[in-house]
C-alpha positions in Angstrom: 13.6 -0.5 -11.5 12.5 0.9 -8.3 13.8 4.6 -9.4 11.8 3.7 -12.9 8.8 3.0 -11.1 8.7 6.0 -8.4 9.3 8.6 -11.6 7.0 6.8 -13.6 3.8 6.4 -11.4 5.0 10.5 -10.5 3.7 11.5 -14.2 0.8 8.7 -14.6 -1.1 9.0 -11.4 -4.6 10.6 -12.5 -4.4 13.5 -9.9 -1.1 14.5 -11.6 -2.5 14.3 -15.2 -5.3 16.6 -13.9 -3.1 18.6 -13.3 -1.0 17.9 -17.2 -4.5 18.5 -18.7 -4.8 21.9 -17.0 -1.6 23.4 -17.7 -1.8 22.1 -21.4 -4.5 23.3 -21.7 -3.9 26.9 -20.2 -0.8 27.0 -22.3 -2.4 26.1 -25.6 -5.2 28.5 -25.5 -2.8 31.1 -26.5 -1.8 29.0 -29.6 -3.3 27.9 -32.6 -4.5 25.0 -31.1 -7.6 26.0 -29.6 -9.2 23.3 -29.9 -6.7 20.3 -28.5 -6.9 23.5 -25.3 -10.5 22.9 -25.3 -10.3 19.2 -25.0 -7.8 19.4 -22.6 -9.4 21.3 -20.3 -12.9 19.5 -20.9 -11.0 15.6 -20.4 -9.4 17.5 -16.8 -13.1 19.0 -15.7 -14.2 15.0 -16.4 -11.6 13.6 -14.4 -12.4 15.2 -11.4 -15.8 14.6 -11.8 -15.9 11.4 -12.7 -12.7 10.2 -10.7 -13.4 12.8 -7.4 -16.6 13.0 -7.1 -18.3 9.8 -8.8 -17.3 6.5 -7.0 -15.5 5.1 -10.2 -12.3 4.6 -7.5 -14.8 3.0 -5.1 -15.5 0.0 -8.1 -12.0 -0.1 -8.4 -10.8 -0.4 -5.1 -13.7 -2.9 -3.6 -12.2 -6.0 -5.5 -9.1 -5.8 -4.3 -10.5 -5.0 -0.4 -12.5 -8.0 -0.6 -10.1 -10.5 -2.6 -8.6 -11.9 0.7 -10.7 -12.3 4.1 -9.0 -12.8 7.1 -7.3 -16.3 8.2 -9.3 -18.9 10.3 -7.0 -18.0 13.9 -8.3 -21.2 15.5 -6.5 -24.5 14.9 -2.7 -24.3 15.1 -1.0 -21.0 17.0 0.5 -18.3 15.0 4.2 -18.2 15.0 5.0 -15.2 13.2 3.6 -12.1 12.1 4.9 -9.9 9.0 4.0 -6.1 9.0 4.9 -4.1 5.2 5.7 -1.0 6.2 4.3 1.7 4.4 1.6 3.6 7.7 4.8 5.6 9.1 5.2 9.1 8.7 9.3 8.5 8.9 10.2 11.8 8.0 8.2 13.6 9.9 8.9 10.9 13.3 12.5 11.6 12.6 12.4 15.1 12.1 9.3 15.9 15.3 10.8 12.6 17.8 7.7 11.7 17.7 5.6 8.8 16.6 4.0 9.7 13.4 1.2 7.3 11.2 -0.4 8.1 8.3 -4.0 6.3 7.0 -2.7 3.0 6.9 -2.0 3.0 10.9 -4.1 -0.2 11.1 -1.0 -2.0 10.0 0.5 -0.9 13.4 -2.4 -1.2 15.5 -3.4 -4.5 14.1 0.1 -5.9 14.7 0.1 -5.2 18.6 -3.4 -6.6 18.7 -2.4 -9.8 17.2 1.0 -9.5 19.3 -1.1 -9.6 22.4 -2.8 -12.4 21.5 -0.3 -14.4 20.3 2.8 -13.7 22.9 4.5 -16.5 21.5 4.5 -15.1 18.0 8.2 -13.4 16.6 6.8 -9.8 14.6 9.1 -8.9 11.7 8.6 -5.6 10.2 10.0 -4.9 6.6 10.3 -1.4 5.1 13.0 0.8 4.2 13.6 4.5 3.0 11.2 4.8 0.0 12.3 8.9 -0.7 14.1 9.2 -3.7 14.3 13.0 -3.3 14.1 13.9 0.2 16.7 12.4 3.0 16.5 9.1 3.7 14.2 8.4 6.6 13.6 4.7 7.0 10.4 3.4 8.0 11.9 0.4 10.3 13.1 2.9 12.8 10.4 4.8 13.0 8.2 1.3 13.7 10.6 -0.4 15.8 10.4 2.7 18.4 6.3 2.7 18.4 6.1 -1.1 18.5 8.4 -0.8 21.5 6.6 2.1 23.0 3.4 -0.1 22.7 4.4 -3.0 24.6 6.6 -5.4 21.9 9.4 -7.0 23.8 13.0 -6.2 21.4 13.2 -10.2 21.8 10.4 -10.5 19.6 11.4 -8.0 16.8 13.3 -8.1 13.9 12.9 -5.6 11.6 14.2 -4.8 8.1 15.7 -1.7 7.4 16.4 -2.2 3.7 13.1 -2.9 1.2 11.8 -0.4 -0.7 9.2 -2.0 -2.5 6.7 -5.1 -1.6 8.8 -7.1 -4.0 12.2 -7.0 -1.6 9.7 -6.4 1.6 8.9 -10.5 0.5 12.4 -10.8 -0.2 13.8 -9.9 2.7 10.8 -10.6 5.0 11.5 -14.7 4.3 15.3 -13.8 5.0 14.7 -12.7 8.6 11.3 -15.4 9.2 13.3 -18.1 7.6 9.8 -20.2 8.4 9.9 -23.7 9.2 7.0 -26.1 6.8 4.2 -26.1 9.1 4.8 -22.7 10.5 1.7 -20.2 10.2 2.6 -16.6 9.6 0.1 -13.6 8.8 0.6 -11.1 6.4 -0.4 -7.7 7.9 -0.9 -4.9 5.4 -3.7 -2.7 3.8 -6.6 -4.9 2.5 -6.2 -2.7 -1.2 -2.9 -4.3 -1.3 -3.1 -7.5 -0.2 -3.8 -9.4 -3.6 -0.4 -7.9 -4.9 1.5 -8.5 -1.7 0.2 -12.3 -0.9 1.4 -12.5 -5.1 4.9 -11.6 -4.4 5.4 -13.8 -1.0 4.0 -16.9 -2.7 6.6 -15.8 -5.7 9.5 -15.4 -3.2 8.1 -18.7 -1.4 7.2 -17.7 1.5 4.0 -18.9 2.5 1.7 -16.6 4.3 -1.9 -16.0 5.5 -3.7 -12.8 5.0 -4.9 -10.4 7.8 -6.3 -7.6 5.6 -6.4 -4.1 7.2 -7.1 -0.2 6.6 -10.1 -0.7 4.5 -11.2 2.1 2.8 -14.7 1.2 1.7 -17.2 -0.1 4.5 -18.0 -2.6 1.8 -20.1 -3.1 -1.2 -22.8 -0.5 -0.7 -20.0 2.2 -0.9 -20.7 2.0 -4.9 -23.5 4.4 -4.9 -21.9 7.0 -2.4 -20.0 9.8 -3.6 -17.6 11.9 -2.7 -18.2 15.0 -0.9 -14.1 16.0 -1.7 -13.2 15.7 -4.6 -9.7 15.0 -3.5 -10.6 12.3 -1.7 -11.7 10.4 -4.5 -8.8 11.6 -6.5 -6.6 10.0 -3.6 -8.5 7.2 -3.6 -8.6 6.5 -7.7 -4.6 7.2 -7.5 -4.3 4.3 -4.7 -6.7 2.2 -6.4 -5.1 2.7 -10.1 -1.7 2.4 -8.9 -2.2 -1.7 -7.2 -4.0 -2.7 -10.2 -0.9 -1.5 -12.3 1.5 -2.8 -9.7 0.0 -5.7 -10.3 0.0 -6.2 -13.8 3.2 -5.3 -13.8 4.2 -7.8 -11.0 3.1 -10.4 -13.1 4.8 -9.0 -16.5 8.1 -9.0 -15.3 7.6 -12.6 -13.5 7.5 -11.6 -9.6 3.9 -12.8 -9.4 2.4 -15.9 -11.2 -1.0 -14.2 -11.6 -2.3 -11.0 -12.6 -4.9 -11.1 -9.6 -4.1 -13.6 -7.1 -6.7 -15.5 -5.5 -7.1 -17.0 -1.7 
């Protein structure tokens, strides 16, 4: 399944089927078919339009960014913190020796903030090797050495060098907790993803609260603004049309009990 899904959102991400639309339709301007070229290349100049420029990813993304808002920290302590994996460059850390994040570094900053706060907290950290054509480079290692080069005593560590998806990061995640009823334990991972991610923990039953970071809106006026790249959008609609699949398909194949989760 995970080898399905990797191949399969490869050929159904919209930047790649700009890129189907322009080659079919490059290719079958020297056919007969001149006019399935024509709309080929029209339905790839509307994509980028509409997908990089327009904010159509924005009004996707925004209800998923706002779905969960961050837990109520007052009351009882926190005893544990869970970090998906998923803002490491591994690859690149491995290759350089060096510590490498990508967009979604609020997942690592955030979880030394809440470390320090918390000293009393355990911090597990679930994500494997997610390459499935490259060499293996595992995101664990790569966050166990920042985490430690930030200040996280090993005592306080656990990490999980095996998930390759959010359904085994839950898996495995409740594995290495192994909470206690009354325990409180915050989810750490990228607001866009939360709803799917707090889906597949409460499947797994593993009780957690939401601490939603890397937003990529600044909230709900972002619906008129465009995009100045139209790669950016394209990025964006690609992240934002891949959770809402993940999603539905979370729920179609029983991991989650809901399409969209709620708080």
């Amino acid at each position: 399944m995970f080898y399905i899904s990797k191949l399969g959102w490869l050929l159904a991400q919209p930047s790649m089927l700009v890129i189907v639309l322009l080659l079919g339709g490059v290719i079958l301007l020297a056919t007969r078919f001149q006019r399935t070229a024509r709309a080929a290349l029209i339905g790839a100049a509307l994509l980028v339009v509409v997908g990089g420029i327009l904010p159509l990813s924005t009004w996707l993304i925004l209800p998923l960014e706002d779905r969960f808002p961050r837990a109520d920290l007052s009351g009882a302590p926190i005893d544990g913190i869970i970090v998906l994996g998923g803002a490491e460059e591994a690859r690149v850390a491995n290759g350089r020796h060096v510590h490498a994040l990508n967009m979604a570094a609020e997942r690592m900053t955030e979880t030394m903030a809440l470390a320090h706060r918390f000293p009393n907290a355990k911090v597990v950290f679930t994500g494997g090797s997610t390459n499935i054509v490259l060499g293996p480079a595992v995101e664990a290692d790569a966050a166990a050495s920042l985490l430690h080069d930030l200040g996280l005593e090993p005592d306080r560590l656990q990490v999980d060098r095996q998930a390759r998806n959010t359904y085994e990061n839950a898996l495995y995640a409740k594995q290495l907790a192994n909470p206690k009823p009354g325990e409180r334990w915050l989810l750490v991972t990228s607001a866009w993803h939360m709803p799917r991610a707090i889906g597949l923990f409460r499947k797994a039953g593993f009780p957690v609260e939401a601490w939603p970071v890397d937003y990529r809106t600044a909230g709900s006026g972002d619906v008129f603004v465009p995009f100045y790249s139209p790669s950016e959008g394209l990025r964006r609609l690609d992240t934002a049309v891949r959770e809402w699949a993940g999603l539905f398909v979370s729920w179609l194949t029983g991991q989650s009990k809901s399409i969209l989760p709620k708080p």
